[in-house]
C-alpha positions in Angstrom: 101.8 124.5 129.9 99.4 121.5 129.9 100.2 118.4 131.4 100.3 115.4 129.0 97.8 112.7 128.8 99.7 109.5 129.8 96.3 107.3 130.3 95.4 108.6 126.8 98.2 107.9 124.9 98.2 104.2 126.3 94.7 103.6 125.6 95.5 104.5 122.0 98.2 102.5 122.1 96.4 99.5 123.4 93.8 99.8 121.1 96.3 99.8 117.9 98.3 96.8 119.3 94.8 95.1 119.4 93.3 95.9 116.0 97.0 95.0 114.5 96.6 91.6 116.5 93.2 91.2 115.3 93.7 92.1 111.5 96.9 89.5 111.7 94.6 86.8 113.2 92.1 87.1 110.1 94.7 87.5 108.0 96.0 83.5 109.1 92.7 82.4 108.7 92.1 83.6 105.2 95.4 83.0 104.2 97.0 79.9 105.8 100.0 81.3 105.6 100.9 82.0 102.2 100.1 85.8 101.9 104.1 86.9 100.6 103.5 85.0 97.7 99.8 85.6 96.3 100.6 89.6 96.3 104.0 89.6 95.4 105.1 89.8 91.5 107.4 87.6 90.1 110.9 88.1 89.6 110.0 89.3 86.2 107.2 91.9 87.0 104.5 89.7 86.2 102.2 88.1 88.6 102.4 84.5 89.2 99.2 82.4 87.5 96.9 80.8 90.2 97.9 76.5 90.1 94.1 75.6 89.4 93.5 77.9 86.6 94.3 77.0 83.2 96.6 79.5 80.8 
């Protein structure tokens, strides 16, 4: 039986807890914090008109 790869399977780990980290830090910068609510619908199933755009 082959012994596992410990070193391995913490690099990989590592490397996902940084590319999560990183994709989270662009995400506030693009955002400022209000990503919930631009892709969420509205209660009603519709989505939610941007403020600055006429209807």
């Amino acid at each position: 039986m082959a012994k596992q790869n410990y070193a391995f399977e913490k690099r990989q780990k590592e490397l996902a807890k940084k590319k999560k980290k990183e994709e989270k830090r662009l995400r506030k910068l693009e955002g400022g914090g209000n990503e919930d609510q631009t892709d969420a619908p509205a209660s009603d199933g519709e989505l939610k008109a941007p403020d600055d755009s006429p209807i």
